[in-house]
N, C-alpha and C positions, 0 to 999 in steps of 0.2 A: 288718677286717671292716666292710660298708658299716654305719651307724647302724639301727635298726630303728625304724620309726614306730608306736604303740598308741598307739586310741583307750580313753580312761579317764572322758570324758562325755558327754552326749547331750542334747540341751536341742533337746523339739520345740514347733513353735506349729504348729499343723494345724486346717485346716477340722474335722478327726473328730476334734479333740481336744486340748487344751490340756494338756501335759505327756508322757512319752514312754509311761506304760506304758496310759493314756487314748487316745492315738494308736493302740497299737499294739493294745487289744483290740476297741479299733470296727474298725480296719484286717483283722485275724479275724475278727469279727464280718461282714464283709463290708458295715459300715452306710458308705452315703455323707452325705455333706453340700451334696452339689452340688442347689441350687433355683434360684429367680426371683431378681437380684440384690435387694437391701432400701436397699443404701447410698444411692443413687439412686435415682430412678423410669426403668426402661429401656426405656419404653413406645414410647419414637421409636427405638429403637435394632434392628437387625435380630438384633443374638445377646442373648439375656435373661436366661442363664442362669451361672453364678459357682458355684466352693467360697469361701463367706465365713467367716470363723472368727467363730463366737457368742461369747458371757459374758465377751469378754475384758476386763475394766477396768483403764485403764493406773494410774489414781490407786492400786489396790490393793497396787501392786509396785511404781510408782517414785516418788521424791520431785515435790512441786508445781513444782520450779521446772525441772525439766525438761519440763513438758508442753508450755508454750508452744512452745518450740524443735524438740520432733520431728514429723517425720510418722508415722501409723501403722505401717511397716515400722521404724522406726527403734525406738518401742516395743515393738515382738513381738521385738525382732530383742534389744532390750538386756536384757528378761526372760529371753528363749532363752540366754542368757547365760550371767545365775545362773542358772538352771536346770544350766546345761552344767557351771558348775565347782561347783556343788552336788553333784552326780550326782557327779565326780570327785572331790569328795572336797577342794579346793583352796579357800581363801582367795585370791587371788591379792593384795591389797594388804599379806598377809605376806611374798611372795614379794621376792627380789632384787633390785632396779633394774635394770632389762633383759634381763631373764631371761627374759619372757609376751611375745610377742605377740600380734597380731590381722589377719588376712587373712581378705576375706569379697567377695563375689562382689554384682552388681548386673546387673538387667535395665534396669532405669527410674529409679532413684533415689525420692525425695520427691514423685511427681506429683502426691499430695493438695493435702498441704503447699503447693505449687508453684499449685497451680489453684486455691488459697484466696488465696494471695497477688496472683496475678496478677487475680482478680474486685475484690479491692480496690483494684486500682491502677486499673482501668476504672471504676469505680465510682463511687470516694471520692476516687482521685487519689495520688501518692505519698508524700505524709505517713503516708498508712496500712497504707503495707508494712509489716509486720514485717521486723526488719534483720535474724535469724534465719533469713529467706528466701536470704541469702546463700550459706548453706550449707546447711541444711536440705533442699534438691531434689536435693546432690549424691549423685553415685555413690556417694561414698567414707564419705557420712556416719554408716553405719554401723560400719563401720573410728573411727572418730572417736570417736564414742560410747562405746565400747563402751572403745575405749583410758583416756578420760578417767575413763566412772565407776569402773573397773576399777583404773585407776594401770600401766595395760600399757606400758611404754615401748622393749620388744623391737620388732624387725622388724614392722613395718604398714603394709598396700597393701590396694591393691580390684582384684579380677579384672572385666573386661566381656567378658563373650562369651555375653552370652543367656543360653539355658539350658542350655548347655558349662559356662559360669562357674562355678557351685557347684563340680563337679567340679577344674575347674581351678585353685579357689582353694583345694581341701584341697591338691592337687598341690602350690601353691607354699609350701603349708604345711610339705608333709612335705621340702621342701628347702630351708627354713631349718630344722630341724631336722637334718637330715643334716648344715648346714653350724657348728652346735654350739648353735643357740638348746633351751633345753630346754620350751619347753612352748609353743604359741599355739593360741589358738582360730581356728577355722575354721568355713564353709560360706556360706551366704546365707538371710535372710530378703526377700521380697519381699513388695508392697501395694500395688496402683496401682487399684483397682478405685473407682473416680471417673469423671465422664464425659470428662475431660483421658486420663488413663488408657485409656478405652475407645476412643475414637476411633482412636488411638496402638495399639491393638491390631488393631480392624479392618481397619486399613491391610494386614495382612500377608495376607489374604482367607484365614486358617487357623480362624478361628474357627467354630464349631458354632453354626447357627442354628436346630436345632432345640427345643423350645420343652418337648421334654418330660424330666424329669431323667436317666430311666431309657436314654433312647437316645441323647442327645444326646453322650457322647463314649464310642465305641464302640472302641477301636484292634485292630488285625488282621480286622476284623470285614467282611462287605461293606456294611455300612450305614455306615462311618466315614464321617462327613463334615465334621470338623471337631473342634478341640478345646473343650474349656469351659475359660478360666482361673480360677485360683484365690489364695489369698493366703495366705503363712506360709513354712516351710521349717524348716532345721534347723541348729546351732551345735553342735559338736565340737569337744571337750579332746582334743588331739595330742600327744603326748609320746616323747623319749626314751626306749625300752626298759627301758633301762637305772637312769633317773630314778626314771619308775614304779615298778620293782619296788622299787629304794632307799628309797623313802618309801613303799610298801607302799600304790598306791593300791588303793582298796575293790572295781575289777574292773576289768580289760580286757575290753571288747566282742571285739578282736581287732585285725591289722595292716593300714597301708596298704601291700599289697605289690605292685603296680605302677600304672603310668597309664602315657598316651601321649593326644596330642589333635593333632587332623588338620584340614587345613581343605580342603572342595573346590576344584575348581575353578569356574572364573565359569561361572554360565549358561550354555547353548547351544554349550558347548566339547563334544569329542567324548570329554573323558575322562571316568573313571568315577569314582563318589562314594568318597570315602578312609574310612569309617567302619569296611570291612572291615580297611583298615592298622592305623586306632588299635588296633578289637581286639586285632590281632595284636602290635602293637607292646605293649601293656600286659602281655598275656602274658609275651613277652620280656623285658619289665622284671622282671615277676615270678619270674621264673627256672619257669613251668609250661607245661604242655602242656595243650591243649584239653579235653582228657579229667579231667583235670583240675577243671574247674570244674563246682559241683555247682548254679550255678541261675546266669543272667541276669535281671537288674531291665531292664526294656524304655525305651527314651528312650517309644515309645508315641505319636507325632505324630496319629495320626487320620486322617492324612490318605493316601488308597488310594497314590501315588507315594513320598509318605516311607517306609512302613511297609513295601512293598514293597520299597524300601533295604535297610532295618533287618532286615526278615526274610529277604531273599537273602544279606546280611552274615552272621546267626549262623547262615544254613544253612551255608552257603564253609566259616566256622572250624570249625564243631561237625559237622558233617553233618546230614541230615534227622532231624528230632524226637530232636538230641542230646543236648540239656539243656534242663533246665524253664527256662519262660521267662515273666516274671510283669508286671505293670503296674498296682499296688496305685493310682495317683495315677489309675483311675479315680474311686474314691469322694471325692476332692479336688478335681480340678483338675490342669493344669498349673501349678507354683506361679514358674516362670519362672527365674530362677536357684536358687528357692528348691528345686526340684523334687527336682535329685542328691541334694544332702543329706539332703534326706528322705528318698530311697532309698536314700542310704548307710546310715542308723537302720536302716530297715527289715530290710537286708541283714543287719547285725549281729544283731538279733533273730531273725532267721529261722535264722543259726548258733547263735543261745544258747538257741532253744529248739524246734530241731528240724524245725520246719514252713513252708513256704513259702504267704503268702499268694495269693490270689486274684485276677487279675484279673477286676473284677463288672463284670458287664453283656453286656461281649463273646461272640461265635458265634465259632471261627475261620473266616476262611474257608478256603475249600481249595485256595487261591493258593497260600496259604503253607505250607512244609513247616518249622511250628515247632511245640516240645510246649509249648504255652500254657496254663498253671494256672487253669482256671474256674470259676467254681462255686460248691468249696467249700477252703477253707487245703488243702493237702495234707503230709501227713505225710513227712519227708524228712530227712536229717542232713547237712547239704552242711557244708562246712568251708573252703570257698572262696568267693567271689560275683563275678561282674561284674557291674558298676552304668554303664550308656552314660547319653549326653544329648548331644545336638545343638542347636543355637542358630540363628537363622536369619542368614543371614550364610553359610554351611557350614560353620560352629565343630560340630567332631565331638571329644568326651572318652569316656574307655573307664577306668577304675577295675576296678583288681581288690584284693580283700579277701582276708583270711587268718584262719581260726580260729588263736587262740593256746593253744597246750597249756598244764595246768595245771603240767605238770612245768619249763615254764619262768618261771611266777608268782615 
């Protein structure tokens, strides 16, 4: 019988909230966090607007002599951490010798870090790089981190694929576990909200330049015009089923029980965007049928072409207004790879306590024929979830979740 993957912790750093069950009552609550950025002055800049995560202090959670060496993604990402094997229940430096490992997802790497360093080499000249900048900007250095303070010396890699990656790197998660690792954490933390960082975003012309919090990232909406980014994401305890139940962890959220990730084709080619595939393909893995799933977590781009994808894709699978369809990471941001994860939390929550959050802010329009959750949380017991995310590049992932019955605890 193939292996079963349950998730057993949840470690969130969110614009609405620092820790998961803080996340997830501002996330009902329907409160955002998205304002004017504060890290910078963004006053030259055409988008102004940012999810930044407040009160975070890294001195309060990690040792001093890590501070030098990380960028801020690096710290949320290594808190989200403990966090995650706190929630499960795990010591991990009790754990085996290669038993844990760590696969985690990246948009941008260190670009703080990165643009601090590199002002100094203009500046001051290169005696005053930090040598920690070596590695400090990379992709991977959350992977890295997170293995050292931890002592994880299992299977450890970094996904890139935008904001697919999250997704894609629980995916490679749950296959080293299939292939007999018993336990690695997953998902992505991102942080680039710097003016290195911002520029680097602008580029992609997706960004929301409008000025006021409330309108500014609107998805399905006919005012979208753009997204807001944001910074944080989330970090997931994966486990062998079987493991789990063995050492009686304190709860499964529930199963990773398929994925599938697609990539389009190039520009201006006459075929059609693959995000309908992964759907379908996830399903397939999952061994379900459409009808079958009792809410969609939305990718939510903003922008009138993407969303129009996205919404003709889960009309095709589902039919018109066949399943609730949500986009919680308005009140956030886009958190870039950090995003999925998030919405994986979400997802799991929304099976553990019945109700399907709100996408805030948005009108639908009447483009699309999706049932979009607005408003207010709505009451609901789904037992299944699909979680999409799209990356630019046309990296398309498709995640489906599984409530786990208590009769198999």
């Amino acid at each position: 019988m193939t292996t079963r993957t349950w998730v057993t912790g949840l470690g969130v750093a969110a614009p609405t909230g620092l820790g998961l069950e803080e996340y997830w009552s501002a996330t009902l609550a329907g409160r955002s966090a998205i304002g004017r950025v504060t890290r910078f002055d963004p006053s030259s800049y055409p988008a102004r607007l940012a999810g930044e995560i407040t009160g975070f202090a890294a001195e309060e959670h990690l040792p001093g002599r890590l501070l030098p060496q990380t960028d801020r993604m690096t710290r949320l990402a290594l808190v989200s951490a403990d966090w995650a094997f706190s929630d499960a229940g795990v010591v991990p430096e009790e754990l085996p010798d290669y038993d844990v490992g760590v696969i985690t997802a990246s948009h941008s790497g260190g670009f703080e870090f990165g643009q601090n360093e590199l002002r100094a080499l203009w500046s001051k000249g290169g005696r005053y790089v930090s040598a920690y900048q070596s590695f400090a900007w990379f992709y991977a250095v959350n992977s890295g981190q997170i293995s050292i303070r931890s002592g994880l010396r299992g299977p450890s890699s970094v996904v890139v694929s935008d904001q697919a990656g999250g997704l894609d790197a629980v995916a490679q998660a749950r296959r080293q576990i299939r292939k007999g690792t018993g336990m690695v954490i997953s998902g992505a933390v991102d942080a680039s909200i710097c003016p290195w960082g911002w520029v680097a975003q602008l580029t992609s012309g997706r960004l929301s330049v409008s000025d006021d919090p409330e309108r500014a990232y609107l998805p399905f909406d006919d005012r979208a015009g753009g997204h807001v980014p944001g910074e944080g994401g989330a970090l997931l305890v994966l486990e062998n089923a079987e493991r789990a139940r063995e050492r009686g962890a304190p709860q499964v959220y529930g199963e990773i029980a398929g994925h599938a990730s697609t990539v389009d084709p190039r520009p201006g080619s006459d075929r059609t965007p693959t995000l309908q595939n992964a759907i379908e393909l996830a399903l397939e893995d999952a061994g379900l049928a459409p009808a079958d799933i009792g809410v969609v977590f939305a990718d939510a781009a903003a922008v009138p072409e993407l969303d129009r994808i996205e919404a003709e894709a889960i009309t095709k699978v589902f039919g018109p207004h066949g399943v609730p369809v949500t986009a919680p990471k308005t009140t956030t941001g886009r958190l870039y790879s950090g995003a999925a994860p998030l919405d994986l939390a979400a997802a799991f929550l929304s099976m553990r306590d019945g109700v399907i959050p709100p996408t805030v802010g948005s009108t639908l329009s009447s483009r699309y024929e999706i049932d979009l959750v607005t408003g207010a949380p709505r009451p609901a017991a789904p037992r299944t979830a699909l979680v999409l995310a799209r990356g630019q590049g046309g990296f398309n992932s498709a995640m489906v979740l599984r409530a786990v019955d208590r009769s198999h605890l």
